[in-house]
C-alpha positions in Angstrom: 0.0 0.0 0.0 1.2 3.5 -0.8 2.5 5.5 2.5 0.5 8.7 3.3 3.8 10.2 4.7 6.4 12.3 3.0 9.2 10.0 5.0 7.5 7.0 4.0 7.9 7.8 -0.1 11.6 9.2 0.7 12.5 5.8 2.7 10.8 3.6 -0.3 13.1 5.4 -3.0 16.4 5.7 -0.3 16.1 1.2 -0.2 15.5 1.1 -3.8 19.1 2.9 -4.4 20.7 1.2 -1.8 19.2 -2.1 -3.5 20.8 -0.8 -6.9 24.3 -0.9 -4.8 23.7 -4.5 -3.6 22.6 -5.6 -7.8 25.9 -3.9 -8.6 27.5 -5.4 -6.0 26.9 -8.7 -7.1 28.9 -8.0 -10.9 28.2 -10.3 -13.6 26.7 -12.6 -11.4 23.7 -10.1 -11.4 21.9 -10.9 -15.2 17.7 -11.4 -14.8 16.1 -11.9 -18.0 13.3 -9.8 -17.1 14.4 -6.0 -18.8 12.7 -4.1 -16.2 15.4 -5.2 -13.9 18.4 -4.2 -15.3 20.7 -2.0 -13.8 19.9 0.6 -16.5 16.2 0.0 -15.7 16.7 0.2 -12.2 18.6 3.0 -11.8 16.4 5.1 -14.8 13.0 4.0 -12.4 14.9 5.8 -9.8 15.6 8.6 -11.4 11.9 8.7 -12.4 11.4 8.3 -8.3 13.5 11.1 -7.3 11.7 13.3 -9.8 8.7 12.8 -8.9 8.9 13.2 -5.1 10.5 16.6 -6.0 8.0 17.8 -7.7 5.4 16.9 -5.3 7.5 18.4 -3.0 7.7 21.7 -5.3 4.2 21.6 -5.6 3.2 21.2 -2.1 4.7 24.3 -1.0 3.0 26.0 -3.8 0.3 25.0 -2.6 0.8 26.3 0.8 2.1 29.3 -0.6 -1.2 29.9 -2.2 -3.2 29.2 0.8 -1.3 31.6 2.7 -1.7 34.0 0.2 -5.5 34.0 -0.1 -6.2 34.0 3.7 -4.0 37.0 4.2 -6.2 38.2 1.3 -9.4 37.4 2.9 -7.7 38.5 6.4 -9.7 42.1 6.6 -12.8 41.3 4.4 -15.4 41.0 7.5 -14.1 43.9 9.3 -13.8 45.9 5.9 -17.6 45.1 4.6 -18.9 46.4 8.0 -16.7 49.3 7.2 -18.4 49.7 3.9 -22.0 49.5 5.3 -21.4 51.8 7.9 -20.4 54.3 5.3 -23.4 53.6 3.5 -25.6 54.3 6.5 -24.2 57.9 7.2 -24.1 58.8 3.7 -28.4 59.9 3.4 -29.2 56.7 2.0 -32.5 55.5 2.4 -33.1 52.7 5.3 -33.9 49.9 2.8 -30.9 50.8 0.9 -29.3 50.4 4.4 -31.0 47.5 5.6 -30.4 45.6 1.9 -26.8 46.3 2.3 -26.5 45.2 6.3 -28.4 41.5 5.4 -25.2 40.9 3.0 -22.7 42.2 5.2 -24.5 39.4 7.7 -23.7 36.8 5.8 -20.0 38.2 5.3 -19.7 38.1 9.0 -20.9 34.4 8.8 -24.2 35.2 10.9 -28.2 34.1 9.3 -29.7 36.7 7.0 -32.4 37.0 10.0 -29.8 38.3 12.1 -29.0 35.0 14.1 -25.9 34.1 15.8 -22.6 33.4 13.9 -21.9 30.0 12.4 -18.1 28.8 12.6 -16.2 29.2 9.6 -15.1 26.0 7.8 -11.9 24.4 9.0 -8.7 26.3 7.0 -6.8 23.0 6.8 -6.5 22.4 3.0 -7.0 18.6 3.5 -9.9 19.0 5.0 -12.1 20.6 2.1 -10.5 20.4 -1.2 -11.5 23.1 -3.4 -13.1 20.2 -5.0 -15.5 19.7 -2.1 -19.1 20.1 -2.3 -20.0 20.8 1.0 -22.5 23.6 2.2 -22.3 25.9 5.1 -25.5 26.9 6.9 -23.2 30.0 7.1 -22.1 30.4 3.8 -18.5 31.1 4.4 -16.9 29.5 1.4 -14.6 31.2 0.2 -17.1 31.7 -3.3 -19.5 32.4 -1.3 -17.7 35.4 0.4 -16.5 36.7 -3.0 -20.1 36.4 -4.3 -21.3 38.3 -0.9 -18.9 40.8 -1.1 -19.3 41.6 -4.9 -22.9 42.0 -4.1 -21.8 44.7 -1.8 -19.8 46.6 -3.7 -22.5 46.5 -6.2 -25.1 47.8 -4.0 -23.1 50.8 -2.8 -21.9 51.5 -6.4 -25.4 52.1 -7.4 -26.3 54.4 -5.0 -25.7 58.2 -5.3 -25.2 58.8 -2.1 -22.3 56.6 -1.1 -19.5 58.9 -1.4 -16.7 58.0 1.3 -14.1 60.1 1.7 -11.7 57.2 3.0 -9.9 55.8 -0.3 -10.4 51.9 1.0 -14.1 52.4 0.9 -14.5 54.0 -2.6 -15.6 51.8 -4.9 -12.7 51.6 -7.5 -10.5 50.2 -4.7 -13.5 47.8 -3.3 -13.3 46.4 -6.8 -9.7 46.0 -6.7 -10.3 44.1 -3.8 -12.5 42.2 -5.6 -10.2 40.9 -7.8 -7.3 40.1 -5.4 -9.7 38.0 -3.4 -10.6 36.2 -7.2 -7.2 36.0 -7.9 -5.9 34.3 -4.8 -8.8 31.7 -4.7 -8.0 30.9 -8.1 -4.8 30.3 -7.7 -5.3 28.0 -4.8 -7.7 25.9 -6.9 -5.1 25.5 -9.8 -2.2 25.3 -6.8 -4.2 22.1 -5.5 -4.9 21.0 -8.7 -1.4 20.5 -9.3 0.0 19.0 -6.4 -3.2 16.3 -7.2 -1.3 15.9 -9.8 1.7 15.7 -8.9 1.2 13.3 -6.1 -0.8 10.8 -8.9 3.1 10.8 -10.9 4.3 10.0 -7.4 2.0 6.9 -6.3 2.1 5.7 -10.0 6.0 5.5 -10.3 6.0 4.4 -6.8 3.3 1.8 -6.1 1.9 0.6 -9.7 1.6 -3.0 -8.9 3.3 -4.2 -12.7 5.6 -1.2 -12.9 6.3 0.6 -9.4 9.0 1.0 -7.8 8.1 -1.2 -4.7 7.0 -3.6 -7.0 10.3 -4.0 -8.9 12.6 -4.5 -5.6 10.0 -6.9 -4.7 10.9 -9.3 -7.9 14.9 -8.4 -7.1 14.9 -9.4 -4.4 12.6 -13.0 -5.2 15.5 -13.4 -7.7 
């Protein structure tokens, strides 16, 4: 079975080379029939084996990079949308303008659109949901969901004549700028992720195929 740990992969590929010694070791002695076991083969399948746990490697800390990256981006969104309807409210805007504009900051903040309490924000740990994951918070605090929310927002203040903050944060050019750095960053976790996916299929294949893997190949050495 493949190992779930990084050390596990690393120790599987650190006995195949030291198995490669032991084949070369043995001189002509050393000969199998089968191709895959060749010392060229051998030594090409780790190379292949190397590769690939580097690049899972690579990709995993892009991967965190990216995560790191979008919650700093969505770091001051709750406290910046209350910001934003508070303008709103002193600006002469009428009270259903107001009161249209507090009911999506409400879901922002993660409380019900009938002013209940707050729901707890999905776990951050990125094996926890994928950005593949389907689930559905009560709270709607996905990270779509808060870009949606918040893009309603801006839109609601844009259209009304009255919201004029003097602060530059709350005008609307740099809401939408905002916007777009929160799009940015969740996109860029969801290709991050797709990649170390990726990645870490190359890994388990070269690895743990049961013809062709590494593991399987010093099995049928060593049963030489």
């Amino acid at each position: 079975m493949p190992s779930t740990s990084e050390t596990g992969h690393a120790k599987n590929v650190a006995n195949f080379e030291d198995l490669i010694s032991f084949c070369n070791g043995y001189g002509a002695p050393y000969n199998p029939s089968k191709d895959a076991l060749t010392i060229a083969k051998l030594t090409d399948l780790q190379t292949q084996a190397k590769g690939s746990l580097q690049q899972s490697k690579t990709a995993k800390t892009s991967f965190d990079n990216a995560t790191n990256t979008r919650q700093l981006a969505f770091k001051d969104l709750k406290p910046l949308a209350t910001k934003v309807v508070n303008a709103l409210a002193v600006s002469g805007a009428t009270a259903l303008a107001v009161a249209d504009a507090k009911t999506i900051n409400r879901k922002i903040q993660g409380a019900k659109a009938n002013g209940g309490s707050k729901t707890p924000a999905p776990p951050a740990d990125p094996n926890a949901p994928t950005p593949t994951d389907k689930t559905i918070s009560t709270s709607q605090q996905s990270y779509d969901s808060l870009i949606d929310h918040f893009a309603k927002l801006i839109e609601a203040v844009s259209q009304d004549a009255n919201y004029k903050p003097n602060e530059k944060e709350l005008q609307t050019p740099t809401l939408q700028i905002k916007l777009d750095s929160l799009k940015t960053s969740n996109t860029d976790i969801v290709n991050s992720y797709t990649i170390w996916s990726n990645a870490r299929i190359n890994r388990n294949t070269i690895l743990y195929n049961p013809v062709t893997g590494l593991v399987q190949t010093a099995l049928e050495v060593k049963n030489m």
